[in-house]
C-alpha positions as CSV (number, residue, x, y, z in Angstrom):
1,X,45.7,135.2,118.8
2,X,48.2,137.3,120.5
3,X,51.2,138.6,118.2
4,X,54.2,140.5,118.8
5,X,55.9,141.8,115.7
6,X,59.7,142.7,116.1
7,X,60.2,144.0,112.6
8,X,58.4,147.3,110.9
9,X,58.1,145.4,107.7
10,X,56.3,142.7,109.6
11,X,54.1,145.1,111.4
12,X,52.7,146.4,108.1
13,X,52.7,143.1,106.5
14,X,49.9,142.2,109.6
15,X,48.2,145.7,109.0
16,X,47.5,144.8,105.4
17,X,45.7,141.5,106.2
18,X,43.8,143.9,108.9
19,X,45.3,141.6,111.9
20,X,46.1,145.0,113.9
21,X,43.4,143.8,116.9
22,X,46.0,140.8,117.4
23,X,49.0,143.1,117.6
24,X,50.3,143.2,121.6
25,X,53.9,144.7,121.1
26,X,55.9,145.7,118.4
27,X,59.8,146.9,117.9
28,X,60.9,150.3,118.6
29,X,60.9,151.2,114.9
30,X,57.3,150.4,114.3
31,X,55.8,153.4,113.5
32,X,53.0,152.3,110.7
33,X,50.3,152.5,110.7
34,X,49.7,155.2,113.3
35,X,47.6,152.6,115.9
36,X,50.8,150.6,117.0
37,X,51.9,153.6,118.2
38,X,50.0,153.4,121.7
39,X,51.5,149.6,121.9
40,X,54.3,148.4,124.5
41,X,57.8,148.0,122.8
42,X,60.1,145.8,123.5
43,X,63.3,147.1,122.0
44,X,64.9,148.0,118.4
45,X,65.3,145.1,116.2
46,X,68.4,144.5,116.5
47,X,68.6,143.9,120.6
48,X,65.1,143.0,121.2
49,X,64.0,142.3,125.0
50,X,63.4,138.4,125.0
51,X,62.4,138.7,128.5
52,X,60.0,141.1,127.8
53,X,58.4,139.2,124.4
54,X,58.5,136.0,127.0
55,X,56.3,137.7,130.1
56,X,53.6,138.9,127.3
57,X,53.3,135.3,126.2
58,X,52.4,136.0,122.7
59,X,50.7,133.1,120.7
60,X,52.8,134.1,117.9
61,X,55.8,136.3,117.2
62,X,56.8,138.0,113.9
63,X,60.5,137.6,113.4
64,X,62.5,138.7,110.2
65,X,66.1,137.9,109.3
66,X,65.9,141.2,106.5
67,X,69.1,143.0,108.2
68,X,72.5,141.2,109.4
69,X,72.3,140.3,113.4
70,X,68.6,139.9,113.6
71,X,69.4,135.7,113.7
72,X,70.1,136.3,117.2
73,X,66.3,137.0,117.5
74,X,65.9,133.4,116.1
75,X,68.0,132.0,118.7
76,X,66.3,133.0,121.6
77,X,63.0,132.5,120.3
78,X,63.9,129.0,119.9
79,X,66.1,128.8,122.9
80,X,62.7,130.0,125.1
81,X,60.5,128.3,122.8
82,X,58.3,131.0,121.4
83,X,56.4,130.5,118.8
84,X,57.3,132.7,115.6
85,X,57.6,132.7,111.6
86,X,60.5,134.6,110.0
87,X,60.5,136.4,106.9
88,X,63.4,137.4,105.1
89,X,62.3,138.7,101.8
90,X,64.4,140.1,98.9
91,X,61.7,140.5,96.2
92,X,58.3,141.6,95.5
93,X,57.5,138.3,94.7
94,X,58.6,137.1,98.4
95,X,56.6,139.8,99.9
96,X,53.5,138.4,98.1
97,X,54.6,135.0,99.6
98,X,55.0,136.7,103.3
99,X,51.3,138.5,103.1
100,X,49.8,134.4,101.9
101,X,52.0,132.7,104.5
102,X,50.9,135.2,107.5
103,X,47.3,134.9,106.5
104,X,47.9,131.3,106.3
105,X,49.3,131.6,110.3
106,X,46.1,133.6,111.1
107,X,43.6,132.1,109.7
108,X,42.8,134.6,107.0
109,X,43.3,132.9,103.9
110,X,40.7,134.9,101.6
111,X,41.8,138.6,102.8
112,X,45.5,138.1,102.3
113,X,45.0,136.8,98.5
114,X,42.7,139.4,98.2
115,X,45.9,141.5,98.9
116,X,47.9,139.7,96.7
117,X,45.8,139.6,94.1
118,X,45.7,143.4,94.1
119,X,49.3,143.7,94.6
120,X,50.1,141.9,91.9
121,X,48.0,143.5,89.1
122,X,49.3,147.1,90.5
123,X,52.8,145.9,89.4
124,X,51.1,144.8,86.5
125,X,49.8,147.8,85.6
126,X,53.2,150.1,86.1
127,X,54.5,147.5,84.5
128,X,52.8,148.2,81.0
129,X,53.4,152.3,82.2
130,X,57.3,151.3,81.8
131,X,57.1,149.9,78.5
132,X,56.6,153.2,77.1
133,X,60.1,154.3,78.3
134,X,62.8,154.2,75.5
135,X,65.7,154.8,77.6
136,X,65.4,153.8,81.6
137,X,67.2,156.3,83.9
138,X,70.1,155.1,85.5
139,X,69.6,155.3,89.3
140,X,71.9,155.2,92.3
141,X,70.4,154.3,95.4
142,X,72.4,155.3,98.8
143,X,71.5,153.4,102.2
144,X,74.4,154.4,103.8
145,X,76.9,156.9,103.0
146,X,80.4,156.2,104.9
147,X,80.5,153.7,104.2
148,X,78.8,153.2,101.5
149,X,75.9,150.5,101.1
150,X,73.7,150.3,98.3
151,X,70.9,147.7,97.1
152,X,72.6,145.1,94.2
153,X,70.5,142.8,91.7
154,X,68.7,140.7,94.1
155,X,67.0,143.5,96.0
156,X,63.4,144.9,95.5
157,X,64.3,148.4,94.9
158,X,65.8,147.4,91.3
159,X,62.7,145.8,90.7
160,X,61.4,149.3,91.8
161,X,63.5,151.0,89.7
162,X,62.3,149.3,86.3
163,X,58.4,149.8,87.2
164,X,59.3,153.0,87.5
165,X,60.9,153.7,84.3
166,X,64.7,153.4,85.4
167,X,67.7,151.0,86.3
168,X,69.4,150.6,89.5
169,X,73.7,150.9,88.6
170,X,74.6,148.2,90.7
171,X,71.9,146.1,89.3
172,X,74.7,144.2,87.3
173,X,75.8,142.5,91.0
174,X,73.6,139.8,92.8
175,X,73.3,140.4,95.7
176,X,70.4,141.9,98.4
177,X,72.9,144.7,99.9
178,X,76.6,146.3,98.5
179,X,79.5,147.2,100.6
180,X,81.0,149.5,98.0
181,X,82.9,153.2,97.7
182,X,82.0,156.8,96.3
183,X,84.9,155.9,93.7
184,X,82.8,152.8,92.1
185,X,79.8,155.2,92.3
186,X,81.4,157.9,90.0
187,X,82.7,155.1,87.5
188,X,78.7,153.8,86.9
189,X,78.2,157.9,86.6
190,X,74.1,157.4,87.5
191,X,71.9,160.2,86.4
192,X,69.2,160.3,89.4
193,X,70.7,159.7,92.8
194,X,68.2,158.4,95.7
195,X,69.4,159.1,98.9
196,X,67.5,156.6,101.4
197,X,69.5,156.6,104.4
198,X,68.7,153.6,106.8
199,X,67.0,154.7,110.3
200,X,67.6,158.7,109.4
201,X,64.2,161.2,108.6
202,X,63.7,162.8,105.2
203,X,64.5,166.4,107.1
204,X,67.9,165.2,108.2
205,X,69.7,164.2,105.2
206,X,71.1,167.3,103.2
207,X,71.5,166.9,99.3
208,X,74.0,169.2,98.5
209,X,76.0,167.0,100.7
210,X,77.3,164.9,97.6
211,X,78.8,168.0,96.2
212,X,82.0,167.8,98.7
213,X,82.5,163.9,97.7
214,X,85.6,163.9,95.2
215,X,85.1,163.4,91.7
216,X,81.5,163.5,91.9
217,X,80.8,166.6,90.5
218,X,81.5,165.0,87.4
219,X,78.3,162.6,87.4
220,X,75.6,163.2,85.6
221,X,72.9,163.4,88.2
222,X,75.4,166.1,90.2
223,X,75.8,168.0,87.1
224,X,71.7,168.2,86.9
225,X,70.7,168.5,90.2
226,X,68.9,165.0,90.1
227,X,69.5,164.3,93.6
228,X,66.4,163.0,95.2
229,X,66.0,162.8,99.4
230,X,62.9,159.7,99.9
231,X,61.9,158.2,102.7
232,X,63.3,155.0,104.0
233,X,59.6,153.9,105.1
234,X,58.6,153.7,101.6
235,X,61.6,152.2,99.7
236,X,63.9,150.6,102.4
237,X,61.3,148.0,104.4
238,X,60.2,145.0,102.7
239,X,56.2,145.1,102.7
240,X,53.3,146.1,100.1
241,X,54.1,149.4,101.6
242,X,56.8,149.6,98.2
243,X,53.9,150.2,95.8
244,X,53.4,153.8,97.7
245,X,57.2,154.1,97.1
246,X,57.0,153.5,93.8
247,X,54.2,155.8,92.6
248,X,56.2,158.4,94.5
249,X,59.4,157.4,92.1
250,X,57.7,156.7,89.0
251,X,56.2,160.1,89.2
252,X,59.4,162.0,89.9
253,X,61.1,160.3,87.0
254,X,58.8,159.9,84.5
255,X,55.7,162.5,84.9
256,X,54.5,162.3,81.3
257,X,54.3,158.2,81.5
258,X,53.0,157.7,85.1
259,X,49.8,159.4,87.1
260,X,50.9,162.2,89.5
261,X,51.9,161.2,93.0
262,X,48.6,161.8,95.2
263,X,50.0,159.8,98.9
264,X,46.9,157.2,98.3
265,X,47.9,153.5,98.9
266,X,47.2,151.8,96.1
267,X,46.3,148.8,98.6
268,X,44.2,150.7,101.1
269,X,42.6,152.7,99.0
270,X,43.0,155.8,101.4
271,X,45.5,158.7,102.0
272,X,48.7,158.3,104.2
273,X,51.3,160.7,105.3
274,X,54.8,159.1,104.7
275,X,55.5,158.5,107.8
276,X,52.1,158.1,109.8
């Protein structure tokens, strides 16, 4: 089976069933694990190259609707009739669906519950780790800064946030992604802040840059110095990847509840550099 994956969440979903062989092409962004880095890409998600998806005649595409715009992938798949499955997960539940359905679409039933099954107790198991925790830390997380977007009730980093001992501010609002300002950040007065900026590196983001925001030196996680700079690879894309994210996070907030972060999968088994 030849597959194209136009999505980085996608690409890891496939890596975890151990479909790599399959992979032809992937999306500019795909950058996990490091063996799709060698592959042909055909463009960033958001303005793939149809034409060039069309002339590999893949058996099977990987398409995603997870960020606004991507439905114009959808369209042309269907207007060159491509063969693809879309995800468009929200939860950690629906990426446990995504891994069953994709080894459903592969043929590899047994491997990706095997996955699942394994995914599921490691929530489990942080989740018994967070019991423990009298008071949760409020958390604010930042995709985007200006202006400003932020994950709402519906989105798999609050989940994140309670397995790891804390609660996600705009939890309270149900929705997958917030349009919101740095005024309605200072009323919910978070004490951690996550700064996760969509498409920008760890090295590029500077902290103290909340300190100029007005009003904010006022909230508690300012006041502190709880302002933490994590890696959009492990917290912003949608795949089992999350459960390396959140080892990372539960560590960080809670060392005396949850094991030291040691950059081993709890999937894989192995060590990963965050952004191999």
């Amino acid at each position: 089976m030849r597959i194209i994956s136009i999505c980085p969440s996608n690409t890891e979903l496939l890596a975890y069933l151990g479909g790599l062989e399959n992979l032809i092409a992937v999306d500019d962004y795909s950058d996990w694990p490091r063996a799709v880095h060698s592959l042909p890409k055909v463009g960033p998600d958001l303005k793939i190259d149809m034409d060039a998806v069309e002339a590999m005649n893949p058996d099977l595409v990987l398409a995603s609707l997870s960020v606004p715009g991507m439905e114009r992938n959808i369209a042309e798949l269907q207007k060159r009739r491509i063969p693809y499955i879309v995800f468009q997960p929200n939860s950690l539940n629906d990426i446990a669906s995504d891994l069953l359905l994709l080894g459903e679409a592969m043929h590899k039933k047994e491997q990706a519950q095997k996955i699942v099954t394994r995914y599921q107790a490691f929530i489990h198991h942080y989740k018994q780790l967070a019991k423990k925790i009298e008071t949760p830390i409020s958390l604010y997380w930042e995709w985007w800064p200006k202006p400003v977007f932020t994950p709402g009730g519906a989105n798999w980093l609050t989940e994140i946030s309670v397995l790891a001992g804390g609660t996600n501010v705009f939890a309270d609002i149900e929705a997958a992604n917030i349009q919101t300002d740095w005024n309605e950040v200072k009323k919910r007065n978070p004490e951690h802040i996550c700064l996760v900026w969509v498409g920008v590196r760890t090295e590029k983001i500077d902290p103290t840059i909340v300190n100029k925001r007005p009003g904010w030196s006022e909230i508690q996680a300012v006041k502190a110095g709880r302002i933490s700079v994590l890696e959009e690879s492990l917290f912003c894309r949608p795949s089992p990847r999350l459960l390396l994210g959140l080892k990372k996070l539960a560590a960080l907030l809670h060392p005396d509840i949850f094991p030291e972060y040691d950059h081993i999968d709890p999937l894989l088994h192995e060590k990963r550099q965050s952004h191999c």
